[in-house]
Steps between C-alpha positions, in 0.01 A plus 500: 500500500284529823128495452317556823068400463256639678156291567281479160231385363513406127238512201563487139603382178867348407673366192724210599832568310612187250629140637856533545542152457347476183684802395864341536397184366378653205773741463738191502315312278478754221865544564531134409270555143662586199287792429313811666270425749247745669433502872186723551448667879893348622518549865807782532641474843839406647495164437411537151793797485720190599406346192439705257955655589588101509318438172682799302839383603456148338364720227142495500361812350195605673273802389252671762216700393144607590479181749648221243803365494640348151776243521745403229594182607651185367892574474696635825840744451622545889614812571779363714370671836400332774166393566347693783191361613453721799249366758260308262566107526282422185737680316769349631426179497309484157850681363706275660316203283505707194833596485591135432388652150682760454830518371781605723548461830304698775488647855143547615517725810247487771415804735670377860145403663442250175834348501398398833175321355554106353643382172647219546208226373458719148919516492484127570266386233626749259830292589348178405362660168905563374488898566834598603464746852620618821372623777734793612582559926277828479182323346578625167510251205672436190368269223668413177224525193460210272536260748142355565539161349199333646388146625374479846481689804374436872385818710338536804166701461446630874711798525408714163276405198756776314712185468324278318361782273848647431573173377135481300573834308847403386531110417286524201823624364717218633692302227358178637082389612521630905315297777468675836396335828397679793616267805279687731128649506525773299361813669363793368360337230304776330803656392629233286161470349552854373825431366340222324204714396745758356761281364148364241435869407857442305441193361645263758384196592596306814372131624443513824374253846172636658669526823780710290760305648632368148600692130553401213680786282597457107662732305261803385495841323371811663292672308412858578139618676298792556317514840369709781574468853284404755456660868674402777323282765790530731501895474133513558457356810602779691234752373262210548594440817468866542115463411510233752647657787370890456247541243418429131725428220434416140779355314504529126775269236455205713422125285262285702626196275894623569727206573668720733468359872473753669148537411413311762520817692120494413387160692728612755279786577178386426532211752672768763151695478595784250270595212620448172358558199612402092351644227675446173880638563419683757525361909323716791542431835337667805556479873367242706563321841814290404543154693774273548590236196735231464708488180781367330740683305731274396361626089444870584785560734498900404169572643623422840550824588112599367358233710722582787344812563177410403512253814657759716134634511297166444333342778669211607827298452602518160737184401683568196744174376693453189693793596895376502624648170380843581786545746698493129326764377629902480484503846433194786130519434401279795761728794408819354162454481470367838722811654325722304118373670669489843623833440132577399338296860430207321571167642671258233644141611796399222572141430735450225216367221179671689422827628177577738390828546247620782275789317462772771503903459871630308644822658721724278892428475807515343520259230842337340442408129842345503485633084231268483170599232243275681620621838453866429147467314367250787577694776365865337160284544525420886621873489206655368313333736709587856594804377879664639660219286865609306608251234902507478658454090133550348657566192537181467157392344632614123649153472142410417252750554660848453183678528412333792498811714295730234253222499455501863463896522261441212228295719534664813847427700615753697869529511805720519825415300857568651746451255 
């Protein structure tokens, strides 16, 4: 799908869709619970899809109705079909730790763009934990259930936090007390503070270093839960960015208290000279002159494509480190943001940990998403702005945001759609 934007200015009010992080943790978790659980306001997009197809082959049955989800969980009966995760990694990864659970053996299937993506630490440390796997020439892996034994396990923390919290939401269920040690700095942090915060809603408790370089799992029953789904932080930085860039936007779902990092889309902007606003659960921000900022993203590595547009317009040199694992991501966040920019007239200088891009005055283009979500909603920003801008394989924003589109129509985008 083509969508080609024409210059816009935006004003209006948005509901963020729900977290799709929390939303797979907690659809895991109440997998895990012997019980029904009740997600309120799930986040339904690809990714979720992904999860939802794996977790009724193992099983899981899973009813969907007016906006809740309600999970029988606590026993798995695999189908016997392989696992097809498609193009969402959490689900992949997560699955490929639970599995160790589940009777059987099992193939979980990536889509060909995942199976690219690393395993190898989780694989390694599931290794070291007695689960019986193998990593198959095309990506694709098979695990044998009932193998996760426990003890300890080493894992590096500075290529995905999904590792270490695959291995949080399953060793509670090891038949041996589980210590993990992350051998590096572990990255992304926020993330496996929401696991943690999630794994407590079903009655799990895990010891764990400040630094959260060191757990200490025992053996534990889930117990089932009932609980609503926050907005996505991630998700709304792009209509705040919009607000930033073209306009006004009020956000509505959004928690100012969230333990989701990427709210720290907010101090981004307020210290590059937007105005933002909070008022209970609702965020506004409004257009102002936007300056260059120095950041690090080593924590909040998926708003690098936000921030990289935002500074395509800032005055100044933006310097943006931390940035190394995005070039893991859907797409080579770091190239295909920077061809993307140059495309658009914007000068970017690429170092393999730092990025430094010269704000100036974007000019419409032809824009790759390389079937990457962030890609495709960043750039319809820097397009609404230039104007004559075409984004390539829009469609691919239902991983997490399938509405994205509607919602931008909704405030003010102008756009045509090609499909």
């Amino acid at each position: 799908m083509k969508v080609s934007i024409d210059k816009s200015e935006v004003k209006g009010r948005v509901v963020i869709p729900s977290s799709k992080s929390y939303t797979l943790r907690g659809l895991i978790l109440s997998a895990m619970a012997k019980g029904e659980s009740e997600i309120l306001s799930p986040l339904a997009s690809d990714d979720t899809d992904a999860a939802l197809d794996v977790l009724n082959n193992i099983g899981v049955s899973i009813k969907q109705e007016n906006n809740v989800w309600r999970v029988s969980g606590g026993s798995f009966a695999p189908t016997g079909k392989d696992l097809r995760c498609r193009d969402s990694a959490v689900t992949f990864r997560f699955m490929t730790a639970i599995s160790s659970l589940v009777p059987g053996k099992h193939h979980l299937v990536p889509s060909a763009g995942l199976a690219k993506r690393p395993t190898l630490p989780l694989l390694g440390a599931l290794t070291q934990l007695g689960v019986k796997l193998k990593k198959q020439p095309d990506g694709s892996i098979i695990v044998e259930g009932g193998t996760l034994k426990g003890g300890e396990a080493h894992i590096v923390g500075n290529i995905s936090s999904q590792f270490i919290s695959a291995l949080l939401l399953v060793t509670p269920r090891a038949e041996k007390p589980v210590k993990i040690k992350v051998t590096t700095v572990l990255e992304s942090r926020p993330f496996v503070g929401m696991t943690m915060e999630y794994l407590e809603k079903f009655g799990i408790k895990i010891k764990a270093s400040p630094d959260l370089r060191e757990f200490e799992i025992t053996k534990q029953e889930y117990h089932p839960a009932r609980f609503r789904i926050e907005g996505d932080w991630t998700s709304a930085s792009y209509p705040l960015a919009l607000g930033a860039v073209l306009g006004e936007v009020e956000a509505d779902n959004l928690n100012p208290e969230s333990l989701q990092g990427d709210k720290m889309i907010l101090p981004f902007l307020n210290e590059m000279g937007a105005h933002v606003g909070i008022s209970g659960n609702t965020t506004t921000v409004k257009k102002g002159k936007l300056r260059a900022i120095k950041a690090d993203f080593a924590d909040v590595t998926d708003l690098l494509p936000t921030m990289g547009v935002l500074a395509a317009v800032a005055e100044g040199d933006s310097e943006f480190t931390g940035i190394a694992r995005t070039r893991l991501k859907e797409s080579n966040r770091v190239s295909s943001l920077k061809e993307g920019l140059e495309r658009m007239g914007i000068k970017v200088v690429e170092e393999q940990n730092r990025l430094v891009i010269t704000g100036g005055t974007p000019k419409g283009a032809i824009i790759n998403t390389y079937n990457d979500h962030r890609n495709a909603m960043a750039f319809s920003i820097l397009g609404a702005l230039a104007g004559n801008t075409v984004i390539n394989g829009a469609e691919c924003v239902a991983k997490t945001y399938p509405e994205y589109w509607d919602m931008a129509k909704s405030i003010g985008m102008r756009f045509k759609v090609d499909e």
